[in-house]
C-alpha positions in Angstrom: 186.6 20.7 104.7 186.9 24.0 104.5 189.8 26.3 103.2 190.3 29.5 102.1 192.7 30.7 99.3 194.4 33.7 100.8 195.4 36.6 98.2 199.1 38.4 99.4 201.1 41.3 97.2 202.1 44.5 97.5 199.9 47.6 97.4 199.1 49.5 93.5 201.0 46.5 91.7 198.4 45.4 89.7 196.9 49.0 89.1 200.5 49.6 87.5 199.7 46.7 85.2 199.0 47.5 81.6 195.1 47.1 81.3 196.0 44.1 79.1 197.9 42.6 82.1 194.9 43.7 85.1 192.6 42.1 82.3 194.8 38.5 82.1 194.9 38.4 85.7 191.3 39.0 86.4 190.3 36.5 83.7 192.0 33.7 86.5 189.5 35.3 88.9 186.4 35.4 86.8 187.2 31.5 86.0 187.8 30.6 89.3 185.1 32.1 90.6 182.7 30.2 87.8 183.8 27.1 88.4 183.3 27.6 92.6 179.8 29.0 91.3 179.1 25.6 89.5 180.2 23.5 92.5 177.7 25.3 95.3 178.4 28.1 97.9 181.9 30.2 98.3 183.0 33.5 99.5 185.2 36.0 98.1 186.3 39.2 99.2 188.5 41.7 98.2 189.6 44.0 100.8 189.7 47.9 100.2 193.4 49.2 100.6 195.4 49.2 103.8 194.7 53.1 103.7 191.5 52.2 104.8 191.9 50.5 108.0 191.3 51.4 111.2 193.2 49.6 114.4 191.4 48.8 117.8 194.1 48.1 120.1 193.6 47.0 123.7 194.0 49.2 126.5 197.3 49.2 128.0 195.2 49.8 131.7 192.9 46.7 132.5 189.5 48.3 132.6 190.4 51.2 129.8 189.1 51.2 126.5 190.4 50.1 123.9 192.9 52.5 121.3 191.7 53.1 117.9 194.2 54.7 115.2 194.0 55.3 111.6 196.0 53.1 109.2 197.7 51.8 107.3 199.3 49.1 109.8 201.4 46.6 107.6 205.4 45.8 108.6 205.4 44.1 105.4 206.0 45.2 101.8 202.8 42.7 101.2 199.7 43.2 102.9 196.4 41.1 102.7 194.4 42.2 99.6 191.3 39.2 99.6 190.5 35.3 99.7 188.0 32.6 98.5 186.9 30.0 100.9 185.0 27.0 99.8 184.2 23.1 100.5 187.2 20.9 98.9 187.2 17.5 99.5 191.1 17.7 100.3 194.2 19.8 100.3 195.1 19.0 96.4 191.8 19.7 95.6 192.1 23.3 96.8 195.3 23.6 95.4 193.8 22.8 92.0 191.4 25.6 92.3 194.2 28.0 93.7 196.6 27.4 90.4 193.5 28.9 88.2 194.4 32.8 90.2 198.0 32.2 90.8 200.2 35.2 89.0 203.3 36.9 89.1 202.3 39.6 91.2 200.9 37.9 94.2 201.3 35.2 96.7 198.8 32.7 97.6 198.2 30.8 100.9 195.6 27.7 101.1 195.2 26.5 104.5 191.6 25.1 106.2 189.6 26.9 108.3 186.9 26.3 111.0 183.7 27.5 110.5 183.0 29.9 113.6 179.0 30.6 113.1 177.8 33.6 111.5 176.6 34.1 107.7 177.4 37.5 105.4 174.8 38.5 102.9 175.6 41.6 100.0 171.7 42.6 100.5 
């Protein structure tokens, strides 16, 4: 099955870090990512700050289009910075592969996922 290791904190945290602490942090990702690399195909994505976003809204008139406004949009002191999905054979195996990235300064979230079609290439 499926499931994908969801990255939560709060914006410019880990760019406060010392660059001894971004580089301790990082070294999680780099082994994580090595050992999904050795077991076949995963994604991983980082997304670009909430600054970035943009909102489509639907239309508050049936048969209007739709509102699009700037961001950011998060309610939340912690927004949704990036995730891993791969192929686990269970729950505690993901969970395994999750503790190699977990840190102080953000939350993670492993749940399984449905594929829904479609495949993402970076060329």
């Amino acid at each position: 099955m499926i499931y994908a290791i969801t990255i939560y904190g709060e914006p410019g945290v880990f760019e406060a870090l010392p660059k001894e602490r971004q580089d301790e942090v990082m070294t999680g990702h780099g082994a994580l990512q090595e050992a999904l690399k050795a077991r076949g195909e995963f994604v991983s994505m980082k997304l670009m700050p909430p600054t970035s976003a943009v909102m489509v809204e639907p239309a508050k008139i049936e048969g209007a289009a739709p509102l699009i406004t700037d961001g950011p949009f998060a309610d939340t002191k912690e927004n949704f910075l990036g995730f891993y999905a791969a192929d686990f054979k269970n729950l505690d195996e993901a969970l395994k592969y999750a503790k190699m990235i977990s840190s102080p300064i953000a939350r993670l979230e492993v749940r399984p996922v449905a594929w829904a079609g479609g495949a993402i290439s970076s060329e």
